[in-house]
Structure formats: structure tokens, C-alpha cells
Backbone as a ProteinNet text record, in pm:
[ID]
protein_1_A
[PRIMARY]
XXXXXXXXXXXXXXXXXXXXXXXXXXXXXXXXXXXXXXXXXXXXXXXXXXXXXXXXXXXXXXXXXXXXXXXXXXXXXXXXXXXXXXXXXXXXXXXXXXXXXXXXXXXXXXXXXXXXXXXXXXXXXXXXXXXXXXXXXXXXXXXXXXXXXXXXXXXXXXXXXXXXXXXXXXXXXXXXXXX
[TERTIARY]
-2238.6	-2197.8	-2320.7	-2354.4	-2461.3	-2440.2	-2541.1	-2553.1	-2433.6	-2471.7	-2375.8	-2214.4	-2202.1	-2038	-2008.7	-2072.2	-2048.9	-1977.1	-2109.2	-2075	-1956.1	-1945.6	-1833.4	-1672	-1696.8	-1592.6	-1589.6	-1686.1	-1700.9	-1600.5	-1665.3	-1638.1	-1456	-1445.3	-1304	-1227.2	-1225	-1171.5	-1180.9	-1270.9	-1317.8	-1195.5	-1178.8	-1113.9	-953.4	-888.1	-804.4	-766.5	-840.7	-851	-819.3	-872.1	-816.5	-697.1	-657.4	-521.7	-410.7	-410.6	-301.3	-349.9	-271.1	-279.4	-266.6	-155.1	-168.1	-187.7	-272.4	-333.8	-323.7	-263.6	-312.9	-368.4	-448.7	-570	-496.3	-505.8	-414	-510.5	-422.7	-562.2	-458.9	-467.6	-373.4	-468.7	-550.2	-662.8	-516.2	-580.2	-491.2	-390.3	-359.1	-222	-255.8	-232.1	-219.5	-210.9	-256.7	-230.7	-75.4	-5.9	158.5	180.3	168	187.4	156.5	19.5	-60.5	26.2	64.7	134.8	314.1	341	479.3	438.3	366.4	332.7	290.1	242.7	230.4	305.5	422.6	490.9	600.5	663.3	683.5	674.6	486.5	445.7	521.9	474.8	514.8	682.8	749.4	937.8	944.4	816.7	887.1	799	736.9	650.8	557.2	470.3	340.3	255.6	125.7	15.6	-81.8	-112.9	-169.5	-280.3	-435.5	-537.8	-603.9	-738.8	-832	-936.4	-1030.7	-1173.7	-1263.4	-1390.7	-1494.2	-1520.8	-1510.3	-1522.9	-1592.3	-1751	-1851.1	-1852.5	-1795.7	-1700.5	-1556.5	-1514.4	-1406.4	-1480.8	-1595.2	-1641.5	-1732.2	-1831.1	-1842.6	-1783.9	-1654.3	-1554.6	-1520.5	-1468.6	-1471.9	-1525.1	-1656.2	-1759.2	-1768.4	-1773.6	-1736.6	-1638.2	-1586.1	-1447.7	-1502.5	-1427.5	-1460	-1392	-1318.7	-1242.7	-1304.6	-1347.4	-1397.7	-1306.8	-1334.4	-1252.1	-1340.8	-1445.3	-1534	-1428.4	-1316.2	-1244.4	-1176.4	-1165	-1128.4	-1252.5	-1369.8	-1510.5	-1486.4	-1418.7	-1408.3	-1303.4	-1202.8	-1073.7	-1110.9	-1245.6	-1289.7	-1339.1	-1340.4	-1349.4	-1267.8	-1304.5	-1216.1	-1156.5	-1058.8	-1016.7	-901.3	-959.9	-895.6	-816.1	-713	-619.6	-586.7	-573.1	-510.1	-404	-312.6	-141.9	-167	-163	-153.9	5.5	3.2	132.9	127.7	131.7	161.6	219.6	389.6	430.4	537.5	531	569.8	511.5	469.6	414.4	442.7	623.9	604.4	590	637.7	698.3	595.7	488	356.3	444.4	445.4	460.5	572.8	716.5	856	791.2	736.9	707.7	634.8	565	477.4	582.7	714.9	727.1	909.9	913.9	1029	954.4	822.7	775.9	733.5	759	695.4	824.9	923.8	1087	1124.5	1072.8	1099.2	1037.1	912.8	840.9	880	989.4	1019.6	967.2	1028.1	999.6	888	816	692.4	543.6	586.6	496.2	458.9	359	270.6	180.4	181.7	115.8	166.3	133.2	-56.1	-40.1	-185.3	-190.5	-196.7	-190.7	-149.6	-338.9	-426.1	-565.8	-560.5	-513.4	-558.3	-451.4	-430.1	-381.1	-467.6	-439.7	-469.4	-341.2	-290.8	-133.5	-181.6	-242.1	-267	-386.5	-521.4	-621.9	-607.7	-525.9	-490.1	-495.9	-590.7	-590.1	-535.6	-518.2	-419.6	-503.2	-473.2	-620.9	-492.5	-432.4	-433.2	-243.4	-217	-126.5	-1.8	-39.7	68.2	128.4	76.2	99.6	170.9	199.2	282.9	410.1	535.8	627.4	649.1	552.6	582.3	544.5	490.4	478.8	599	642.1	740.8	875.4	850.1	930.6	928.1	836.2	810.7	913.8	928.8	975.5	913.8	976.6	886.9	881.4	802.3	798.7	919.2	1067.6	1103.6	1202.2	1253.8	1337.9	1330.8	1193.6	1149.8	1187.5	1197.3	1211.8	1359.3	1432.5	1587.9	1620.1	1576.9	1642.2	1607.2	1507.1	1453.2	1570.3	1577.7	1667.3	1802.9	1844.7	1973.3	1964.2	1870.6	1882.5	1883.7	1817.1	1835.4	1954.9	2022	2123.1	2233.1	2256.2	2383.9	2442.4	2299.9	2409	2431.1	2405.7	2451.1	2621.4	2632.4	2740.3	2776.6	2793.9	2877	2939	2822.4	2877.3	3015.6	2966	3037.4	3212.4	3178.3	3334	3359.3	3364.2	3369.7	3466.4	3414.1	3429.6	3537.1	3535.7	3654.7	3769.5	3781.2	3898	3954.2	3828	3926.5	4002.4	3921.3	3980.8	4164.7	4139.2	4303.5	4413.8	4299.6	4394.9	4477.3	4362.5	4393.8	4490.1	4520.6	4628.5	4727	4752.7	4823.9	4922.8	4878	4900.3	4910	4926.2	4894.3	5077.4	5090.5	5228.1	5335.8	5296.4	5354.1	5419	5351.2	5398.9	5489.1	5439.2	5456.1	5620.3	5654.2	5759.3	5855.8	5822.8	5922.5	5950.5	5849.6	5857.5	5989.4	6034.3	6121.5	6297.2	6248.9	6411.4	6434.1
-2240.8	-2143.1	-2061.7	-2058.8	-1985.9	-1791.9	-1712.8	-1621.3	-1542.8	-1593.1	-1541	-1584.8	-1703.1	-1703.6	-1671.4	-1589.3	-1532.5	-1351.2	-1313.6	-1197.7	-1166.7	-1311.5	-1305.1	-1250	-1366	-1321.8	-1204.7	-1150	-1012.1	-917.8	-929.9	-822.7	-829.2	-992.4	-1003.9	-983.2	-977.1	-946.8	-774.7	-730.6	-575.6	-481.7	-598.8	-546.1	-552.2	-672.3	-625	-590.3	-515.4	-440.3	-298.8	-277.3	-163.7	-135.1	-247.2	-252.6	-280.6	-297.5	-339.9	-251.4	-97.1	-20.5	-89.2	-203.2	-209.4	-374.3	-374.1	-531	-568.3	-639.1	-714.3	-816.9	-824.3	-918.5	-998.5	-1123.5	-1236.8	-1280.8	-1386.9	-1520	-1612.3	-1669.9	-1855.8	-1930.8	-1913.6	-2007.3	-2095.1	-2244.3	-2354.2	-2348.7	-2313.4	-2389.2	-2485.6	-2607.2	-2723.3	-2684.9	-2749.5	-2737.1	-2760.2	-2766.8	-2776.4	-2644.7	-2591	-2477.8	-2342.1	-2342.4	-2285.2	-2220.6	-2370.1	-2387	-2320.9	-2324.2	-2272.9	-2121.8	-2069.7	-1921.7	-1873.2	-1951	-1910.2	-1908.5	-2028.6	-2022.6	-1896.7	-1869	-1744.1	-1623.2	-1579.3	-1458.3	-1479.5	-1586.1	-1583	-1562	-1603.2	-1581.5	-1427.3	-1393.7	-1240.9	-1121.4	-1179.8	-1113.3	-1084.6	-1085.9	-1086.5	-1196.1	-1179.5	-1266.8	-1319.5	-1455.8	-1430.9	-1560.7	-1516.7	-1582.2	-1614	-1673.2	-1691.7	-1656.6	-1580.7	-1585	-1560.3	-1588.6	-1598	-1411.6	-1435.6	-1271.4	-1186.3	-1237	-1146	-1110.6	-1226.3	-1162.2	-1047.4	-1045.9	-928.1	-817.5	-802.4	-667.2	-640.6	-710.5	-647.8	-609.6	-651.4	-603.6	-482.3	-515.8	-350.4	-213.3	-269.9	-168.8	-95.1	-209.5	-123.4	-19.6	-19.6	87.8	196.3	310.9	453.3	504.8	444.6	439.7	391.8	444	372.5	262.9	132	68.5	2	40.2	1.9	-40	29.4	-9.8	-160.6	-182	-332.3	-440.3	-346.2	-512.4	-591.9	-504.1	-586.1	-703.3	-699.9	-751.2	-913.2	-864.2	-979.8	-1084.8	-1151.5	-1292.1	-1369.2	-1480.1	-1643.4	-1639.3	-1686.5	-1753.8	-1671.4	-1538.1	-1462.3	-1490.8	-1414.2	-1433.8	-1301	-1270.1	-1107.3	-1118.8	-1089.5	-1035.2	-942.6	-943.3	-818.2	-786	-684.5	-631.6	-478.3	-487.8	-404.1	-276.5	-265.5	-171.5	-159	-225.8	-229.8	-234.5	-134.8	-100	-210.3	-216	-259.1	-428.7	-491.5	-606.6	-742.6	-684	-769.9	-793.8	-683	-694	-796.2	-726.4	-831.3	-970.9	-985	-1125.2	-1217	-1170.3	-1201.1	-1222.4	-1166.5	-1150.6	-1232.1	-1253.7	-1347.9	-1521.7	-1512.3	-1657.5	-1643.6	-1557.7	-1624.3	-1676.8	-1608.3	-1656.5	-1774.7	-1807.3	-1971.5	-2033.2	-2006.8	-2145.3	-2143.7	-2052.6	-2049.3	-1877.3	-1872.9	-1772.3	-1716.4	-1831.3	-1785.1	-1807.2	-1830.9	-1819.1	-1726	-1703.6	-1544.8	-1604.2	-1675.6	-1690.4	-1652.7	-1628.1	-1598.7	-1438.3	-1444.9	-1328.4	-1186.1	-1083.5	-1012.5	-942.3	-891.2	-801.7	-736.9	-675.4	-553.3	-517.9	-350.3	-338.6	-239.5	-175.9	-96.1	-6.1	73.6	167.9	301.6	272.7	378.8	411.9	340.8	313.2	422.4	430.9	461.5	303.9	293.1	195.5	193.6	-10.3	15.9	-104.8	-98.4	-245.8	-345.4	-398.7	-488.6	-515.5	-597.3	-651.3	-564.2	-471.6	-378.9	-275	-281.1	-200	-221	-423.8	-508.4	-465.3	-420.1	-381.1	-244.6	-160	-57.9	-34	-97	-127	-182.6	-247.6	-359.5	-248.2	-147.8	-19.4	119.1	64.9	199.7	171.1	302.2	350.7	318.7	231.1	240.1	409.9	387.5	519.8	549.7	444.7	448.1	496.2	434	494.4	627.5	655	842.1	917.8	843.2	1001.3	960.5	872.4	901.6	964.2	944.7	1048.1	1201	1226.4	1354.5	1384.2	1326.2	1359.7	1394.6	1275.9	1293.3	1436.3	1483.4	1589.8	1675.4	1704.4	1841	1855.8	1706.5	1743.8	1783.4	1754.4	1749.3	1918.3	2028.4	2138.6	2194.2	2142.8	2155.1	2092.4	1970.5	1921.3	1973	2013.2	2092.3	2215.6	2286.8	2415.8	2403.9	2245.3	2251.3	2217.1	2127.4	2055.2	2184.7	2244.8	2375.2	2468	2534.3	2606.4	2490.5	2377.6	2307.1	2299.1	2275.7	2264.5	2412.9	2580.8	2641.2	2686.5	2628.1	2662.9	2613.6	2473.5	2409.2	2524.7	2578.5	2639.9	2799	2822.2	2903.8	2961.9	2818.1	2812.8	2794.1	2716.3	2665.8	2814	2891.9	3007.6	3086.1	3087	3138.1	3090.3	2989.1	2900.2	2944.9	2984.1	2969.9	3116.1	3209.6	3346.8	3353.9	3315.8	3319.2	3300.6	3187.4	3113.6	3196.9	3249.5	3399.9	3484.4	3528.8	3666.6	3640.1	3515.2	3494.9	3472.4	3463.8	3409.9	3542.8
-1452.4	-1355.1	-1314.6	-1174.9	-1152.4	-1152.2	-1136.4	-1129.6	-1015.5	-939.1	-855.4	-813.8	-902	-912.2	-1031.4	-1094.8	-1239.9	-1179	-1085.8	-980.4	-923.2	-859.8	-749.8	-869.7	-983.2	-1091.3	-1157.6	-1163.3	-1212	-1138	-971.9	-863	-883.9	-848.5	-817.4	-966.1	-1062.4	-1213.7	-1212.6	-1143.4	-1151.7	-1076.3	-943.9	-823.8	-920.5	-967	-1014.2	-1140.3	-1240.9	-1321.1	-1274.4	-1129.8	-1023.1	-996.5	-974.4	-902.3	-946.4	-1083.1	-1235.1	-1272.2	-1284.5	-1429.7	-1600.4	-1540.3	-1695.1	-1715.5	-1801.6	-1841.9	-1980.2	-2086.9	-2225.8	-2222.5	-2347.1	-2349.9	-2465.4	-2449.6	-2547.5	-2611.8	-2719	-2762.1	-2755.3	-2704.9	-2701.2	-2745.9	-2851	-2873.6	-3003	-2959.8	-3036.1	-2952.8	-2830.6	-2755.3	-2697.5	-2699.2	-2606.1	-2451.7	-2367.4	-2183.8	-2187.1	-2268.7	-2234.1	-2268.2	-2341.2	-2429.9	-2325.3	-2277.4	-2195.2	-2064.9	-2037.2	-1844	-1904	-2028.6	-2060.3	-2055.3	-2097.6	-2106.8	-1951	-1878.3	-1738.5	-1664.7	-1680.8	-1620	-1680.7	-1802.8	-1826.1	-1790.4	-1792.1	-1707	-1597	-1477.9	-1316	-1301	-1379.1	-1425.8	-1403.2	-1478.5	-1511.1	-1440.3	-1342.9	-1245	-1278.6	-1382.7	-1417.5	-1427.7	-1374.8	-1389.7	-1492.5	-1520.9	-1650.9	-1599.6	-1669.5	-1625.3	-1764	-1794.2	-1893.4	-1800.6	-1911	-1855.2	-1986.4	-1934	-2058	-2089	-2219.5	-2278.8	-2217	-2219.9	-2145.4	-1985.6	-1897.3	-1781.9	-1792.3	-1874.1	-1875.2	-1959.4	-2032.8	-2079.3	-1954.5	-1851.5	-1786.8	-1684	-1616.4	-1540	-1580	-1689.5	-1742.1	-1746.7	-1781.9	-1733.4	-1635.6	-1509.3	-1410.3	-1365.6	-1474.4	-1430	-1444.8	-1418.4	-1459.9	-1594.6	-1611.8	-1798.1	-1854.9	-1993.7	-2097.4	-2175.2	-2154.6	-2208.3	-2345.2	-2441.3	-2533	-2686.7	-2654.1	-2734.8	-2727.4	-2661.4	-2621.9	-2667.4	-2649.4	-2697.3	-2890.3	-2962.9	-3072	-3051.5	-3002.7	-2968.1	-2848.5	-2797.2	-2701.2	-2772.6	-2867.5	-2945.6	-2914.2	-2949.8	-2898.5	-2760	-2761.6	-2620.6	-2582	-2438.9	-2420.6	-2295.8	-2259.7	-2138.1	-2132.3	-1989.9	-1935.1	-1849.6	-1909.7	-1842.1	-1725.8	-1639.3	-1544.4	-1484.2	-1469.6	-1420.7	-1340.4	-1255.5	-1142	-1143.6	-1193.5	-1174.2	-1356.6	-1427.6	-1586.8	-1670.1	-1741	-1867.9	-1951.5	-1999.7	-2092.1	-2069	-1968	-1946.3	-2019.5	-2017.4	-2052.6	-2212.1	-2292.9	-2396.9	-2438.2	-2330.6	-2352.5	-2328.8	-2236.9	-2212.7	-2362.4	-2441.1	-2504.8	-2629.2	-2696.6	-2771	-2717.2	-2645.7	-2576.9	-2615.3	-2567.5	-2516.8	-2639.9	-2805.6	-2944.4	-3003.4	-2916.1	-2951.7	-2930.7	-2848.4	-2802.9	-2869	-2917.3	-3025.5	-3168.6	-3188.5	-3332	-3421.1	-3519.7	-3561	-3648.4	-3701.9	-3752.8	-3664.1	-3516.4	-3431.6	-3377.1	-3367.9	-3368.9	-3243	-3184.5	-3077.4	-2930.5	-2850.9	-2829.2	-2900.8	-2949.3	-3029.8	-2926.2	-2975.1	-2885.2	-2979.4	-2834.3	-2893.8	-2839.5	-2721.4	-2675.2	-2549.9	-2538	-2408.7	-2319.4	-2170.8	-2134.7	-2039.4	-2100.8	-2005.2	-1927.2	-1780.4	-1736.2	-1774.3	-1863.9	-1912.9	-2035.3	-2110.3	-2241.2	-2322	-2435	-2500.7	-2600.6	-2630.5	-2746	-2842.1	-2924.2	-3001.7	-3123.2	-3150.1	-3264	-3255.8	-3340.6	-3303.6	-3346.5	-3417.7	-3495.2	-3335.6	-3272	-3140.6	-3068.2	-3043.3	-2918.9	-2960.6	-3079.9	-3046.6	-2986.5	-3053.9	-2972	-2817.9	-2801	-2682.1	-2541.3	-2625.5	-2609.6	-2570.6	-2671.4	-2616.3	-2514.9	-2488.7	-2368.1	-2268	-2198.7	-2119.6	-1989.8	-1867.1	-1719.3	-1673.1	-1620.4	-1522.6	-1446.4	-1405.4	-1300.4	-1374.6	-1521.7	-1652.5	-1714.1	-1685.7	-1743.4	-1672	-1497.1	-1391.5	-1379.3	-1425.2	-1403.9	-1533.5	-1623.8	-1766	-1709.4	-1648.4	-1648.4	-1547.3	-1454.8	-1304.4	-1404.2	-1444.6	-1533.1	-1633	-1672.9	-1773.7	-1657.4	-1617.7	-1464	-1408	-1399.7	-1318.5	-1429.2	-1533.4	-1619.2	-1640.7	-1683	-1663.4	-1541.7	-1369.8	-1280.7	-1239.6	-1293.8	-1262	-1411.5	-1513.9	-1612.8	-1549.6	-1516	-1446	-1316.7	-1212.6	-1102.7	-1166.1	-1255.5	-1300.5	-1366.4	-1407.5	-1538.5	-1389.5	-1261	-1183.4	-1110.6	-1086.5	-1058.8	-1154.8	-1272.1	-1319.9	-1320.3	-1350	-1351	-1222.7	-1108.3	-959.4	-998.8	-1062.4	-1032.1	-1129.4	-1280.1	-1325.4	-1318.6	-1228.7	-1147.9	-1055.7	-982.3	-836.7	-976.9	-1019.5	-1098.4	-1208.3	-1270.7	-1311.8	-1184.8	-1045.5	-921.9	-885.1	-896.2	-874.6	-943.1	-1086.9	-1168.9	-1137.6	-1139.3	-1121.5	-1010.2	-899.3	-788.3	-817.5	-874.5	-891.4	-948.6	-1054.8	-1118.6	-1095.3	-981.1	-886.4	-786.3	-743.6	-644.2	-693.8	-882	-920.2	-899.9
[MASK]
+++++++++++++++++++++++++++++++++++++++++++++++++++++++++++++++++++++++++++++++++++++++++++++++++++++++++++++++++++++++++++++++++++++++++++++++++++++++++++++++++++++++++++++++++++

């Protein structure tokens, strides 16, 4: 590979390192090309993208960022792959831990080395479930919406039922006043 299609991969790996807040760094090292094209085709199922590139092209992509991502250079050994995903934190993770479900249960592949959420880093494999549990952004602002609104509509139903019990004891009198 010459110098400058080493560049071109840099720029374009750089560009979307930009544009995916959130990325994990795999190892599928020992999957077969069947194995490989099952995990890709997986990601693309579940709307995320998943590529290989040579280590020292993704630490200097990195670099270029304005986040320090230095935590990620131990984690760059063997044969890496990056999940990208757009607008789901966690989905990289579900995906990863769905597609170890399918090969059986003592399969730990592809290994899970690194994430980046919003360029908050995450390093080692003890991390992918919790991960796996986050909250989207789109899930946080409806709990929040939902908590704001609940003692508004407490208060409104609260001032509705006693409106009914109101008329109601309103009827009732009314009704005795006339025998």
C-alpha cells in the first residue's frame, strides 16, 4: 500500500470517526470468511456498520480527533474491526453479544477491546454488558419528559375527580332540599 492510499484511509476512517459518536473496536481474529460475512451481515440487520483495518491506520485516525482517544492504543493488537453506529449507544454492544449467542455459549468471539460513547472511553471486555445497558438518548429524554409530566397530570386527574365529586355532593343536596 503506498503512502498515499494509506492517507486517503486515514482521512476517510478520520472523517467517520467524526460522524459516528459511537464506535467499538472488536477482534474476530480466528473467524473464518464465513464467520466474518455472518457478523457483517448482523451489524447491516441491525443498522450498524462494521469494517477491518490495520491497527496503525485507526491510531492515527484517531489522532486526528480532538478527543484523546490514547486509551484505546493498548486494546489495538491483532485483528481489529470497528462497529460504527450513528444514532445508538448501545446497539454496537447488543449486536456483539446476540451474534456470541448464535455461536453457542462458550463463544466469546469477536472479542469485544474497546469503545468510544460520545468520546467517553471504555477499554476491556468486563465493560460490553454494561454497555449493552445503556440508555439511548431518545429513552433518557422520554423518562425525563415522563417524570415532568407525571405530577402535572396527578394534579390535573386529582382536580378532575374532585370536580365530579363535587357536582355529585352538589346533586345530592340539591335532591333533599326539594323532598
Amino acid at each position: 500500500m503506498t503512502r498515499d492510499e494509506k492517507k486517503e484511509i486515514i482521512d476517510g476512517l478520520t472523517e467517520k470517526f467524526r460522524e459516528n459518536p459511537f464506535f467499538y473496536i472488536t477482534d474476530a481474529g480466528g473467524f473464518s470468511v464465513k464467520e466474518v460475512n455472518a457478523f457483517r451481515r448482523a451489524c447491516f440487520e441491525k443498522g450498524v456498520e462494521y469494517k477491518v483495518y490495520k491497527n496503525t491506520l485507526i491510531k492515527k485516525a484517531l489522532e486526528n480527533l480532538d478527543a484523546d482517544f490514547s486509551q484505546l492504543d493498548s486494546s489495538l493488537k491483532g485483528f481489529s474491526g470497528i462497529i460504527f453506529s450513528k444514532e445508538t449507544s448501545n446497539l454496537p454492544a447488543k449486536v456483539l453479544l446476540d451474534f456470541r449467542k448464535k455461536l453457542g455459549k462458550k463463544e466469546t468471539r469477536p472479542k469485544f477491546k474497546g469503545a468510544s460513547i460520545d468520546t467517553d472511553v471504555f477499554v476491556g471486555e468486563a465493560n460490553l454488558e454494561m454497555l449493552s445497558n445503556l440508555k439511548s438518548k431518545q429513552e433518557l429524554l422520554g423518562d425525563l419528559i415522563g417524570l415532568l409530566q407525571s405530577p402535572a397530570m396527578n394534579l390535573i386527574s386529582a382536580l378532575q375527580s374532585g370536580q365530579n365529586n363535587i357536582a355529585g355532593v352538589l346533586k345530592a343536596l340539591e335532591s333533599r332540599e326539594e323532598k
